[in-house]
C-alpha positions in Angstrom: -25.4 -71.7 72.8 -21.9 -69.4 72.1 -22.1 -66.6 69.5 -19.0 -66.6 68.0 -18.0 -63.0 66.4 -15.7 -64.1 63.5 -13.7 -60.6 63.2 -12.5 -60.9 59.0 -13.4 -58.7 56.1 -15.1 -61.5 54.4 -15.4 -60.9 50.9 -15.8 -64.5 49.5 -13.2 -63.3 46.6 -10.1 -65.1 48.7 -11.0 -69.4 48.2 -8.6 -70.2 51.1 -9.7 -67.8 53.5 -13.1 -69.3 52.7 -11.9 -72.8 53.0 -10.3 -72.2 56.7 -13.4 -70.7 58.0 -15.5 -73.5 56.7 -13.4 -76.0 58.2 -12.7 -73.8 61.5 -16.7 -73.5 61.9 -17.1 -77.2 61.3 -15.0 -77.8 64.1 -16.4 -75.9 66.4 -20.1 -77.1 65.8 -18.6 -80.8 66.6 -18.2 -79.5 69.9 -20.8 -77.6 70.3 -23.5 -78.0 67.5 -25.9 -74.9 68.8 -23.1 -72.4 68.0 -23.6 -69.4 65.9 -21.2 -66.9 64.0 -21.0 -63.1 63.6 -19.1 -62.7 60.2 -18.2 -59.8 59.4 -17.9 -58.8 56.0 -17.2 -56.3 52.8 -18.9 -56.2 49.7 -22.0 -57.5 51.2 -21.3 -61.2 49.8 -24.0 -64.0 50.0 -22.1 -65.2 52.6 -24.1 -68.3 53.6 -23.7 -69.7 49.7 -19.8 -70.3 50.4 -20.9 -72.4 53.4 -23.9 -74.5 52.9 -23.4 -76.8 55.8 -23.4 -73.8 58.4 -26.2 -71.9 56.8 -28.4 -71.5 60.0 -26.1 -71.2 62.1 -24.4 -67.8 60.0 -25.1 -63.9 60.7 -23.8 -61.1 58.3 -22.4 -58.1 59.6 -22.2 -55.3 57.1 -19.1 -53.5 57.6 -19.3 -50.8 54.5 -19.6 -46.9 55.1 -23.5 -46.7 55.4 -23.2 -49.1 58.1 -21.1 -46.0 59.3 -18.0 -48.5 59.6 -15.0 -47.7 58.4 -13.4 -51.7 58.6 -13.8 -52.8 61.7 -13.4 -49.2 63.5 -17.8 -48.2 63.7 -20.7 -49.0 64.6 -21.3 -52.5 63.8 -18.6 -53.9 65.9 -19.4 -51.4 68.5 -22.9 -52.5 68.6 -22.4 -56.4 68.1 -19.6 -57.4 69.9 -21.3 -56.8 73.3 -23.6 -59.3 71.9 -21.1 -62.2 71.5 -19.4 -64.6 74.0 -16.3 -64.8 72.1 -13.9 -63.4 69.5 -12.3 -65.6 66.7 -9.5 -64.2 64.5 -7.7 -66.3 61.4 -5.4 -66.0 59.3 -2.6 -63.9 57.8 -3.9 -60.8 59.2 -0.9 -58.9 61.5 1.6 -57.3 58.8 2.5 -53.5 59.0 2.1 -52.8 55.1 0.2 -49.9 54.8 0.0 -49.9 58.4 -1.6 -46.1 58.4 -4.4 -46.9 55.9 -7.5 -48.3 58.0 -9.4 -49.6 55.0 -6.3 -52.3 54.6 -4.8 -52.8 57.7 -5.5 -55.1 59.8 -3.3 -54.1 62.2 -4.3 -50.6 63.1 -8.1 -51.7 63.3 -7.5 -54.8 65.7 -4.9 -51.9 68.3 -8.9 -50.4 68.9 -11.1 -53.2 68.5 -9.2 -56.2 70.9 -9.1 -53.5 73.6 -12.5 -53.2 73.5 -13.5 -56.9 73.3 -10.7 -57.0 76.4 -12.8 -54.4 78.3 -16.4 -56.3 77.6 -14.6 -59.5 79.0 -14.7 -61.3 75.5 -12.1 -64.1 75.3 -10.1 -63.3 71.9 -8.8 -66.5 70.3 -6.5 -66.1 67.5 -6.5 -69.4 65.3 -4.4 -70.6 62.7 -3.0 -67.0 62.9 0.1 -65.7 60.5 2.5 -63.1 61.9 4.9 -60.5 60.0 6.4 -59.0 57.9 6.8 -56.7 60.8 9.3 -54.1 59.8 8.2 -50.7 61.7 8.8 -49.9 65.7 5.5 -48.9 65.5 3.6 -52.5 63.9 5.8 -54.4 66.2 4.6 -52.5 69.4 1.2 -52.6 68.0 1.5 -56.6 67.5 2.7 -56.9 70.8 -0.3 -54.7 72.5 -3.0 -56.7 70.3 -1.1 -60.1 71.0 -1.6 -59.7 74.7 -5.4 -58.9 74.7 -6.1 -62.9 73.6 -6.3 -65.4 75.5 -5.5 -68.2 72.7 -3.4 -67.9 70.1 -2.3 -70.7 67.6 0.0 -69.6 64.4 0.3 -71.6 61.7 4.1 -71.6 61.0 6.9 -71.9 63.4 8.2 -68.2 62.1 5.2 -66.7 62.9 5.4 -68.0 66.8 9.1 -67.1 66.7 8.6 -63.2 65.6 5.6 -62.8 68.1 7.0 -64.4 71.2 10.7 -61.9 70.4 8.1 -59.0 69.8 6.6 -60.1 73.8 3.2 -61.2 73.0 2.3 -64.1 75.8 -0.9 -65.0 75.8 -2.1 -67.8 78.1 -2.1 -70.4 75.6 0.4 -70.0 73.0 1.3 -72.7 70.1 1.8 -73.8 66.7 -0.7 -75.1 65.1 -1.5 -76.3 60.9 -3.4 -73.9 59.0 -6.8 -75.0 59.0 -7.5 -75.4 55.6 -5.6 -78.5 55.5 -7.9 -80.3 57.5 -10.4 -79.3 54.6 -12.3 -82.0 52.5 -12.3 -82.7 48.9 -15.4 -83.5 46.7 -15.8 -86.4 45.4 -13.9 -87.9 42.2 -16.8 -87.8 40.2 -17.4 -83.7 41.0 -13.6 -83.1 40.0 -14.9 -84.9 36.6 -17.9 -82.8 35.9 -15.3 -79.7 36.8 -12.9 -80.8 34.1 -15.8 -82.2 31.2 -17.7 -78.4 32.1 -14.2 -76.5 30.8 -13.4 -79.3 28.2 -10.3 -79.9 29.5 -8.7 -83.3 28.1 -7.9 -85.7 31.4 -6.6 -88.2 28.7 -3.4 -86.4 29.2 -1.3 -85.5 31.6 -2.6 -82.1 33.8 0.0 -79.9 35.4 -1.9 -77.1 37.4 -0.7 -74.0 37.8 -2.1 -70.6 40.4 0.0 -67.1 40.1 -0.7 -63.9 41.0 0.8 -60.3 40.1 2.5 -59.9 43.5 6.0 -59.8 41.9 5.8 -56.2 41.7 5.6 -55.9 45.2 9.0 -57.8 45.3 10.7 -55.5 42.8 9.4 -51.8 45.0 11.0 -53.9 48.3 14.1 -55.2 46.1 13.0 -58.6 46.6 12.7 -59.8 42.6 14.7 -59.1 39.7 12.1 -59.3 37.3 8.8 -57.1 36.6 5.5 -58.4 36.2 5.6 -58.5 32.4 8.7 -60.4 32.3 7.4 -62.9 35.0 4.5 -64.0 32.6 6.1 -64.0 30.0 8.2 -67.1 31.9 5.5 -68.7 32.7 3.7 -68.7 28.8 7.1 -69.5 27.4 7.5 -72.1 30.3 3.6 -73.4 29.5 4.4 -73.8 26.1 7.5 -76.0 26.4 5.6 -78.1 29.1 3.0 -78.9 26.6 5.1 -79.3 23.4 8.0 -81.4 25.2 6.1 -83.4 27.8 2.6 -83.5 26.0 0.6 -82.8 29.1 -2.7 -80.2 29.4 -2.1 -76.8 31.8 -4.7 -76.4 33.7 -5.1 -72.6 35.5 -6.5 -73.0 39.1 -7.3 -69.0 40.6 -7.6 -68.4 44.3 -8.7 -64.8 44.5 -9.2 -62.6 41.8 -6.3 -63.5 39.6 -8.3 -63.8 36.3 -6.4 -60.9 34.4 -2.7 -62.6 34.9 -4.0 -65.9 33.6 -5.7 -64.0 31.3 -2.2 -62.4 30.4 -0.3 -65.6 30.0 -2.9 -67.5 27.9 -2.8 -65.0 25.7 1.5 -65.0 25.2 0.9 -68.8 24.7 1.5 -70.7 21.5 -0.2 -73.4 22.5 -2.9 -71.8 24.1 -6.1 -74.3 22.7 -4.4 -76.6 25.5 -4.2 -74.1 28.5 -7.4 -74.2 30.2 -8.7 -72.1 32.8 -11.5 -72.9 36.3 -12.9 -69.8 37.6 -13.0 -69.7 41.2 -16.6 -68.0 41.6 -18.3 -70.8 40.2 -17.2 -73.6 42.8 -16.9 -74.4 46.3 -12.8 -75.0 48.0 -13.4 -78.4 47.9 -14.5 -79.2 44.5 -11.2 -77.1 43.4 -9.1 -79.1 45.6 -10.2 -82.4 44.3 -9.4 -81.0 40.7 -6.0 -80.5 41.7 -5.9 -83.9 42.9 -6.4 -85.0 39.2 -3.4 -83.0 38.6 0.4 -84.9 37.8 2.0 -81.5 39.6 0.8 -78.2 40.7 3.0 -75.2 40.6 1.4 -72.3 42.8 2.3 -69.0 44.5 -0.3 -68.3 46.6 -0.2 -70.1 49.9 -3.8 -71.4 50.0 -3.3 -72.7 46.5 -0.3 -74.9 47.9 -2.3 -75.8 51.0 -5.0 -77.1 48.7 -2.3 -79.2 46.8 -1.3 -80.7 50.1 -4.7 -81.5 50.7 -4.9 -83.5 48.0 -1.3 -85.4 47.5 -0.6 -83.8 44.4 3.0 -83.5 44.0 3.9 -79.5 44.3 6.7 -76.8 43.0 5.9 -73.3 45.2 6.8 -70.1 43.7 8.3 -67.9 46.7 6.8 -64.4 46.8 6.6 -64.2 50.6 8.2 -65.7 53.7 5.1 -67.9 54.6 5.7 -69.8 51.2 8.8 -70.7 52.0 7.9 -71.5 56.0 5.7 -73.7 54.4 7.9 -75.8 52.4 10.1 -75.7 55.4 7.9 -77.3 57.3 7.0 -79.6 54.7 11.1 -80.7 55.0 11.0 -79.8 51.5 12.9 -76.7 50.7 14.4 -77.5 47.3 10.4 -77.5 45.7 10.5 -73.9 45.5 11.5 -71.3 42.9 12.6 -67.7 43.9 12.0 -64.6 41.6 15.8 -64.1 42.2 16.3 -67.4 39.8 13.1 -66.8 37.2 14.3 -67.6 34.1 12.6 -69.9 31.7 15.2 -72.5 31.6 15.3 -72.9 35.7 11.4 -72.8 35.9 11.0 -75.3 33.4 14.2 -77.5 34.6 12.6 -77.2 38.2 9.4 -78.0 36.9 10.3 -81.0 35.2 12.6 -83.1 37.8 
């Protein structure tokens, strides 16, 4: 039997990070059904609820300040990682944005951890793996010195595996690899129905989906957008409005992570708002929201998990690009031109983009 120490801050908040690990897990029991997993986790979640088809085989670690942890740098790592046979990583985890503050970075924790797990012998597999942005000496050298203490390591975009082989990480088994979550499986037809009939949302017409978040502002501090955050959903009402008023279809807002007070926002801006519906995330599992979306005529989204899940289910997809893994994606996808850039965000081009 392996005991498998799943190094995330699971939260259950983030639906795709929840969706990879389920899918990742499943995998791994095929091979070897005995095995158990260390999650480690924030906010003290009911973890095994997210996953009921691994809940024997899931352990909680607590990584919160009376578990005298501060992330992954304390004693529940120190104490439980001996007690593992191997170390799992996902995800889009190695960025140097607020590289200096240990509660958030990623980075800085994993320099201390790996090492350790390198010194107990632990094989560190990192699966399904983003890397960058990288823009300090420091988080590149960092990168590289955690990079080297795998032994696997799988990314799930070409980009990433270009920026971490020129920063010299070389583990013995290096390659690209699809994000897991789109190996994830949908509910069935009828759950999707129950979703929609539950939020009284009309599936006589038309549904265009839609998933945003309030990263913009990030753009506009690194110079990347031209708009602010109050112009950007004020786009996307007038934009919701002119969908339903000139093509006669029903919005439906899909959330991720905790993006409640954006849709919130652009609900509110709507004219039309009695036909913009909204699915909280907390109330369903990743695969009954990805067979919604497969009820969907389009899905416009902005976070990457939300675009993954539209993949999943062959729904026909327009990706808003706040960050370079968006647009890998749709690279990769050999379909560049279904993306929109904050550089372009007017109402007219959304809407025109939208409605090819």
């Amino acid at each position: 039997m392996a005991r498998i120490a799943v190094l995330e801050q699971f939260s259950g908040r983030n639906m795709g990070d929840t969706a990879s690990l389920d899918v990742i897990m499943s995998e791994i029991t095929e091979i070897d059904p005995s095995a158990k997993f260390d999650i480690y986790s924030v906010l003290n979640p009911d973890i095994k609820a997210y996953f009921p088809e691994h809940h024997s085989a899931i352990k909680r670690i607590d990584m919160m300040p009376w578990n005298l942890s501060l992330n992954f740098m304390g004693l529940p790592v120190l104490l439980n990682l001996p007690r593992c046979d191997w170390v799992l990583i996902r995800g889009g985890v190695f960025f140097d944005k607020k590289l200096w503050n240990p509660v958030f970075s990623y980075l800085l924790n994993f320099r201390f951890v790996l090492p350790y797990a390198k010194m107990l012998g632990k094989p560190v597999v990192l699966y399904g793996v983003g890397t960058g942005p990288l823009n300090t000496e420091l988080g590149q050298a960092i990168m590289r010195k955690v990079g080297n203490c795998t032994s696997v390591m799988t990314t799930r975009d070409q980009n990433s595996m270009d920026l971490a082989r020129t920063l010299g990480v070389n583990p013995p088994h290096m390659a690209v690899a699809a994000d897991p979550a789109l190996r994830m499986k949908l509910a069935p037809v009828s759950r999707a129905r129950e979703i929609c009939d539950k939020y009284e949302i009309d599936m006589n017409k038309p549904l265009i989906g839609m998933n945003v978040n309030s990263f913009v502002d990030f753009m506009v501090r690194k110079g990347g957008a031209r708009i602010n955050t109050s112009s950007f959903i004020a786009v996307l009402a007038r934009v919701t409005d002119r969908l339903i008023e000139q093509l006669d279809v029903n919005i439906v807002l899909v959330p991720t992570d905790v993006e409640g007070k954006i849709f919130d926002q652009i609900r509110m801006l709507a004219k039309n708002r009695e036909r913009v519906h909204y699915i909280p995330k907390e109330d369903h599992l990743p695969g009954e929201i990805a067979s919604v979306i497969a009820q969907f005529e389009l899905f416009i989204g902005m976070r990457m998990h939300s675009l993954i899940f539209s993949s999943v289910a062959h729904t026909p997809m327009v990706g808003i690009v706040y960050n370079k893994k968006v647009e890998s994606f749709f690279n990769e996808l050999n379909i560049p031109e279904a993306t929109i850039s904050f550089d372009n965000f007017t109402e007219n081009f959304v809407y025109d983009k939208i409605s090819e």
